[in-house]
Each structure stands twice: as structure tokens, then as C-alpha cells.
RODRENSE-134427 format. One record per residue: residue in three letters; x, y, z of N, C-alpha, C, O in turn. Coordinates in steps of 0.1 Angstrom, whole numbers, padded with zeros to 4 digits, always signed. Layout:
! residues N
AlaXYZXYZXYZXYZ;...
This chain:
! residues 65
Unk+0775+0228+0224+0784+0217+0222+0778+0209+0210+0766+0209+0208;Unk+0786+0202+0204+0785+0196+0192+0790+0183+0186+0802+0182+0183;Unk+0784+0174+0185+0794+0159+0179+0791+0158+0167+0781+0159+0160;Unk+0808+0155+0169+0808+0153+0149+0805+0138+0149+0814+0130+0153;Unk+0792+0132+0143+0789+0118+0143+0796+0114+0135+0799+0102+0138;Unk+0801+0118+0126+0806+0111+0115+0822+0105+0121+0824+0093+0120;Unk+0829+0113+0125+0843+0111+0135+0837+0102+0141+0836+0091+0135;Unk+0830+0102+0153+0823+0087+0160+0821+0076+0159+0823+0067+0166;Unk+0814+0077+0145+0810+0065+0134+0820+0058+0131+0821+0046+0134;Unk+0831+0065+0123+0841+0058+0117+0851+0050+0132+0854+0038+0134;Unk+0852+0060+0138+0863+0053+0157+0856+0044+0157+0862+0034+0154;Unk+0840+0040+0160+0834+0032+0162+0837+0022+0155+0844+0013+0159;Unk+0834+0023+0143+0834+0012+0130+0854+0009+0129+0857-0003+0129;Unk+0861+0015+0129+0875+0012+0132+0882+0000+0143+0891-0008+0142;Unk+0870+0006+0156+0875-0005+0168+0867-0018+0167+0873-0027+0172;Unk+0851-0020+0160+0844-0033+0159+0852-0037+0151+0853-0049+0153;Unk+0859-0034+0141+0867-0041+0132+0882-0045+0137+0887-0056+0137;Unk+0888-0035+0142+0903-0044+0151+0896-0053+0157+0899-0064+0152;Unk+0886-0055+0166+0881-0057+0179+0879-0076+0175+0882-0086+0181;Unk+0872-0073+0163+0867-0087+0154+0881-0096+0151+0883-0108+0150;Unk+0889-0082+0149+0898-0096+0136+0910-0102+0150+0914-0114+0150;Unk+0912-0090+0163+0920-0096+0166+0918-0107+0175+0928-0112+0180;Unk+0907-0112+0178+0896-0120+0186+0898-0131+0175+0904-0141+0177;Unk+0892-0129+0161+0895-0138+0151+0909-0148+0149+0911-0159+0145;Unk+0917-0137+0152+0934-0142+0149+0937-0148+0164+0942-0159+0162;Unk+0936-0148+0176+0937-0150+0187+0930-0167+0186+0937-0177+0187;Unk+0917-0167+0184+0910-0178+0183+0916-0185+0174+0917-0197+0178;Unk+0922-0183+0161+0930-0190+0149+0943-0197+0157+0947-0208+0153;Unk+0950-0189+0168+0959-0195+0173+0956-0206+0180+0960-0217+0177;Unk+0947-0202+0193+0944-0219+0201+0936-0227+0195+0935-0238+0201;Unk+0928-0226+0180+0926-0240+0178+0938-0243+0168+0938-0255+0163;Unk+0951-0234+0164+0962-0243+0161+0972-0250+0172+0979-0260+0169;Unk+0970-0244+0183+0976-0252+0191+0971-0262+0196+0979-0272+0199;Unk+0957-0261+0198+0950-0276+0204+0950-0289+0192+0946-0299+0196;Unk+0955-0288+0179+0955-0297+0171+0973-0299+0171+0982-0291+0172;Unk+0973-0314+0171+0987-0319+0171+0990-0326+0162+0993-0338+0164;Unk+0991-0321+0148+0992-0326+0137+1003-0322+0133+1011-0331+0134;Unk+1007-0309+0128+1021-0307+0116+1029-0295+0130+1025-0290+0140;Unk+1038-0295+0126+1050-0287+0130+1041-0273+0123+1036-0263+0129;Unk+1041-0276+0114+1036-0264+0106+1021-0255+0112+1016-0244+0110;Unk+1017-0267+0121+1000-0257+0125+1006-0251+0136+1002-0240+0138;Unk+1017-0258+0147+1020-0250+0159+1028-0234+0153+1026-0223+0157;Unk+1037-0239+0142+1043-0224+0140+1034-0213+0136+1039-0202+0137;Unk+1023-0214+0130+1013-0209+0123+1008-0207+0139+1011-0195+0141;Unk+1002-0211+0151+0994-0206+0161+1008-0197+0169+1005-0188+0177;Unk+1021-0199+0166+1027-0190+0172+1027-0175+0164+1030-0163+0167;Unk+1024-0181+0153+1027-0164+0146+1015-0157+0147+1014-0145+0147;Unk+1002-0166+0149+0990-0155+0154+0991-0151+0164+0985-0140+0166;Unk+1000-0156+0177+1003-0154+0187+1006-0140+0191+1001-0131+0199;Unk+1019-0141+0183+1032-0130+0181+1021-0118+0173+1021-0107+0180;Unk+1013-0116+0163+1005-0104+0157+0997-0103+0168+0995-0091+0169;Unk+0990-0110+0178+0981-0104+0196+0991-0097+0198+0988-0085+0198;Unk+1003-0101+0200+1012-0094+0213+1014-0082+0202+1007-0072+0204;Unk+1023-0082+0192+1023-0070+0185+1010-0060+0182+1015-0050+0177;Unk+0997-0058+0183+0983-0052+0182+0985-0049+0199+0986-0037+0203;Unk+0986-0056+0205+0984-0052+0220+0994-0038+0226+0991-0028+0232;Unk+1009-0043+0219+1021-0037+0219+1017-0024+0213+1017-0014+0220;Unk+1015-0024+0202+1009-0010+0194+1000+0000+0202+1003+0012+0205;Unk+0991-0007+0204+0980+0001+0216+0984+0007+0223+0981+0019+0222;Unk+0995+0000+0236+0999+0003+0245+1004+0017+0240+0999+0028+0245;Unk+1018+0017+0227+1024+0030+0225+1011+0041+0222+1012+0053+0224;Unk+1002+0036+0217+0994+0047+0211+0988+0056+0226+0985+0068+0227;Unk+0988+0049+0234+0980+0057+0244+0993+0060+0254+0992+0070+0260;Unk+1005+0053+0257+1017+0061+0260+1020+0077+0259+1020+0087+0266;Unk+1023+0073+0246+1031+0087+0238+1020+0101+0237+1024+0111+0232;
């Protein structure tokens, strides 16, 4: 039996990076919502919102189909 480390490496290095940004963009959302300043910071924490659910949504089909 045999691993291709290199395949490993990259899946690995693939998921700490979704893993980061979408944690990153999620976090960008609630401190736009916890600030009550412009109309403009809540729609901006909804649209990071809506790219979670869509990343989540994607996953889901990938391991579906």
C-alpha cells in the first residue's frame, strides 16, 4: 500500500485554507452586525452571511452527489 503525499498535502493545504477564510468571512459578519452604524455595514454582514450558507451549501452537494 502506498500514499501519494503529495495528493494529501495539497487536500490538506486546500481545507486549512477554505477552513481559514470561511471562519474569516463568518467572523467579518458578526462584528458587522454587532456595530450599529450604516445600513451599509448590516448589508455587508448579510452578504458574508449568505457566502457561509452558500460554502456550506456547496459542501453539502459535493458529498451528496
Amino acid at each position: 500500500m502506498s500514499i501519494d503525499w503529495h495528493a494529501l498535502g495539497s487536500v490538506f493545504a486546500v481545507t486549512l485554507v477554505a477552513t481559514v477564510g470561511l471562519v474569516g468571512v463568518f467572523t467579518l459578519g458578526v462584528v458587522g452586525l454587532s456595530r450599529q452604524t450604516a445600513a451599509l455595514t448590516r448589508t455587508g454582514a448579510c452578504l458574508c452571511f449568505a457566502a457561509c450558507a452558500a460554502a456550506v451549501g456547496y459542501g453539502i452537494d459535493l458529498i451528496v452527489s
